[in-house]
C-alpha atoms as one frame of an Amber mdcrd trajectory, in Angstrom:
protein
  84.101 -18.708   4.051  80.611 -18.774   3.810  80.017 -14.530   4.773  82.634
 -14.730   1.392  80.936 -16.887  -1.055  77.685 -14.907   0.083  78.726 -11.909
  -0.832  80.318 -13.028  -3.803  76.567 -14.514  -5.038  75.074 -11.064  -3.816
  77.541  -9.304  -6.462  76.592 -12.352  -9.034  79.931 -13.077  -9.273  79.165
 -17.202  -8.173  75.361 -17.183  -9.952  76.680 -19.702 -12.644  79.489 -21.458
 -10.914  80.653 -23.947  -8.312  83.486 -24.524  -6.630  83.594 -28.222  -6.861
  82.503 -27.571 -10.901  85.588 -24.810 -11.089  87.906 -27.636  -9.210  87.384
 -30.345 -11.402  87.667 -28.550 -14.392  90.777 -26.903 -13.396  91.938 -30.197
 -12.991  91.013 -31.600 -16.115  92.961 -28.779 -17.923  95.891 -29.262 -15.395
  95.757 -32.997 -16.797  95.564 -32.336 -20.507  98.336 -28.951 -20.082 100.639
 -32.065 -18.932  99.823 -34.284 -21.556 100.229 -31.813 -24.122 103.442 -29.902
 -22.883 105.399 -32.462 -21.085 104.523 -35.403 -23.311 103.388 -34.785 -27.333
 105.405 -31.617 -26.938 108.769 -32.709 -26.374 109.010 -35.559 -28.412 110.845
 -33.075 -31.120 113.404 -30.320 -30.511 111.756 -27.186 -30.358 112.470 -23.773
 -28.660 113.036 -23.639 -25.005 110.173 -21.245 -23.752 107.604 -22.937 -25.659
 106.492 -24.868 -22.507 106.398 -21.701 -20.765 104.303 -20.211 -23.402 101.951
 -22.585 -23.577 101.366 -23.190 -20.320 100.573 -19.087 -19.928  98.366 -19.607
 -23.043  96.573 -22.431 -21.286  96.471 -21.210 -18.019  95.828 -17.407 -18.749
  92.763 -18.283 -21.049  90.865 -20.861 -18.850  91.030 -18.449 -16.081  89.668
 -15.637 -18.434  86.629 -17.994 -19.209  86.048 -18.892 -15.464  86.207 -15.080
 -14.706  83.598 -14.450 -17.875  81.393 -17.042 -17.304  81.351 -16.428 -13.121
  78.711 -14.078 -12.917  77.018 -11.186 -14.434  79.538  -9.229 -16.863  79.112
  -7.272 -19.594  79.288  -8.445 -23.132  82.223  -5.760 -24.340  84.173  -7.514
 -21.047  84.295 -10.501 -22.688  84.933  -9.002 -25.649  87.784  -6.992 -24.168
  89.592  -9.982 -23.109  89.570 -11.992 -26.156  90.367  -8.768 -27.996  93.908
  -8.281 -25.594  94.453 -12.218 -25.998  94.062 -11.530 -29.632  97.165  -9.568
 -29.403  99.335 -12.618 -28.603 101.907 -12.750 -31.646 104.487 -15.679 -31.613
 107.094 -13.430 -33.708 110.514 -15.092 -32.918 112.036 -16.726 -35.283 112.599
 -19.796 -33.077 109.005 -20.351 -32.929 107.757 -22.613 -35.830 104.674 -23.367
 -37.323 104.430 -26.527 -34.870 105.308 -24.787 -32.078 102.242 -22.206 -33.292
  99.555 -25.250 -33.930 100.984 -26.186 -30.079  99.714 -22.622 -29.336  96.675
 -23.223 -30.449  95.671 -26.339 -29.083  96.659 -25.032 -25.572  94.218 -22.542
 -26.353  91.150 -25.230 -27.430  91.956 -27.121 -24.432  91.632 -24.165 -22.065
  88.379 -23.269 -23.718  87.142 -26.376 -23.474  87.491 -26.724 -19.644  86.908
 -23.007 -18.790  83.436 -23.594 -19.873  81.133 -23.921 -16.864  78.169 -26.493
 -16.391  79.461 -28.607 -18.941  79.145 -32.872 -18.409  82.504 -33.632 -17.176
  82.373 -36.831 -19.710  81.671 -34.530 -22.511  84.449 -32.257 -21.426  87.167
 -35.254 -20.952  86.241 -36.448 -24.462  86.831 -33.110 -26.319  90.183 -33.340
 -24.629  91.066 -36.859 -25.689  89.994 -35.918 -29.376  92.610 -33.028 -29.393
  95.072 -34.705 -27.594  94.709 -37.889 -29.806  94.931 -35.874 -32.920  98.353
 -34.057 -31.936  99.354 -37.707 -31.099  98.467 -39.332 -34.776  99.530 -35.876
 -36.810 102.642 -35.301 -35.008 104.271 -38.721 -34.934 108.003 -38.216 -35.401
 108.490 -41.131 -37.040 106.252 -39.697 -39.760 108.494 -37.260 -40.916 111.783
 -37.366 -42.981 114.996 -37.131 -41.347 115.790 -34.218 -39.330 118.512 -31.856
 -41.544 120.433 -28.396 -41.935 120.148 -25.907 -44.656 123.758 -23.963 -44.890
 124.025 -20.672 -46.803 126.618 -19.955 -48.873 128.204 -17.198 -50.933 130.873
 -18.895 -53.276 133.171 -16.616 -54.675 133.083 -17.127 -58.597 129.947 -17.150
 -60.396 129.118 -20.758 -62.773 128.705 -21.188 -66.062 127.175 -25.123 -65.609
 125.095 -25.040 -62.421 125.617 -28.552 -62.252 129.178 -28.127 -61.015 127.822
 -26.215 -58.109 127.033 -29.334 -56.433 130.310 -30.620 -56.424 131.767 -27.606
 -55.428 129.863 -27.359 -52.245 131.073 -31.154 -51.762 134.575 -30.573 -52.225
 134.637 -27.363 -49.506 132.876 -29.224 -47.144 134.369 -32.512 -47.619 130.888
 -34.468 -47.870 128.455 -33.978 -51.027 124.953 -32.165 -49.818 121.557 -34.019
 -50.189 120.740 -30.791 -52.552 121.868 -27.587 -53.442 119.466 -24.176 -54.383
 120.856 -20.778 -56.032 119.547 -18.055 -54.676 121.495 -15.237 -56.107 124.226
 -14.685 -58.678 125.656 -11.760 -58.759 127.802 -10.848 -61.718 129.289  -7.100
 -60.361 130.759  -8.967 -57.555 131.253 -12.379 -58.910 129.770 -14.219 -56.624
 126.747 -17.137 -56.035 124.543 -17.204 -53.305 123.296 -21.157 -52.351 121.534
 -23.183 -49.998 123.047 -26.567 -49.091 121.260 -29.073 -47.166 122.928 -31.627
 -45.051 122.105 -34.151 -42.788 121.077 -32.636 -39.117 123.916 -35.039 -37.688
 126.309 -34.811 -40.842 129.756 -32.608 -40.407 129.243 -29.768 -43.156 131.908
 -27.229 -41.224 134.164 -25.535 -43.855 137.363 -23.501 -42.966 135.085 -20.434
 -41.958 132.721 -19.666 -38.854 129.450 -20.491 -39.070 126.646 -18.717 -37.324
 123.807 -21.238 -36.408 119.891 -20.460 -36.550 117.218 -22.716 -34.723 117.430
 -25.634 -33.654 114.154 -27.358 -35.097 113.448 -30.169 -37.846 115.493 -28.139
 -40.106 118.710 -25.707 -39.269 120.009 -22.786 -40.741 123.613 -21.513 -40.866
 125.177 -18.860 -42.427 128.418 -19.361 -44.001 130.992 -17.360 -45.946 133.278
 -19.355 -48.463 136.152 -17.460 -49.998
């Protein structure tokens, strides 16, 4: 072990680190991943591989900043591998803009403990002041109740928009918290609208209905006729 670590600071690869530094830091971001992921995350629905993504966001970028900040490398190294973690796109449609500010904050949390040589107070208190912030900001109980957005295309097109509304109610059996137009079309007589519904509400009309994701708000696509 100690011919390795040797020849490790002969190659400058251990000239700015320890391994009891590396350890506890490591464990520090092991502490806050958990926090983050498998408590604040979870409170809400969200999609199923964004633990899994953060956790490789977390994980992949604190040991990119050990590697860096190991020894002697090259600036356009460092460069390099922020450029290829640049590259990380959360493109699904399942991911949502909270799942994305999750993203990030897995990322500010592995930066802040992949630093080296840093006072382990100072590091633990960056970590509670992100963590504490998701905590406040993304209360649950902060925002409205959860619903579903159905799409429609009615097959007449209306003179008074105001009897769309009732409409929708009388397909679905329950009236909508609001209805949008999005599209009349007068070749094909029809009217494109969004209804939205409570998320626990039974808005299933005598057609199939092809869900979207599952987050604060859901989207289906329906077909009346």
């Amino acid at each position: 072990m100690h011919t390795a670590v040797s020849v490790l600071a002969v190659k400058g690869i251990t000239a700015h680190i320890g391994p009891t530094d590396l350890t506890t830091r490591g464990a520090l971001d092991v502490v806050a991943l958990l926090v983050l992921v498998g408590g604040l995350h979870r409170r809400r629905p969200s999609a199923p591989a964004m633990p899994l993504v953060l956790t490789a966001l977390n994980i992949g970028l604190f040991a990119a900043m050990s590697t860096i900040s190991a020894g002697k490398f090259p600036a356009g190294v460092g460069f390099g591998l922020f450029g290829i973690l640049s590259l990380v796109r959360l493109r699904s449609a399942a991911f949502t803009l909270r799942d994305v500010a999750y993203a990030f904050v897995a990322l500010v949390v592995a930066l802040c403990n992949g630093l080296p040589q840093r006072d382990s107070w100072l590091v633990i208190a960056l970590d509670l002041v992100v963590l504490v912030a998701v905590l406040l900001v993304d209360d649950p109980r902060s925002y409205p109740p959860p619903t579903r957005t159905v799409k429609l295309t009615l097959d007449r097109v209306y003179p008074d928009p105001s009897v769309i509304a009732q409409d929708v109610a009388l397909r679905f059996g329950q009236a909508p918290l609001s209805v949008a137009v999005e599209e009349v079309d007068y070749v094909r007589e029809t009217t494109k609208v969004s209804a939205r519904y409570p998320a626990g509400a039974s808005a299933e009309p005598m057609t199939t209905a092809e869900p979207g994701p599952a987050d604060p708000e859901t989207r289906e696509q329906v077909t009346v006729s």
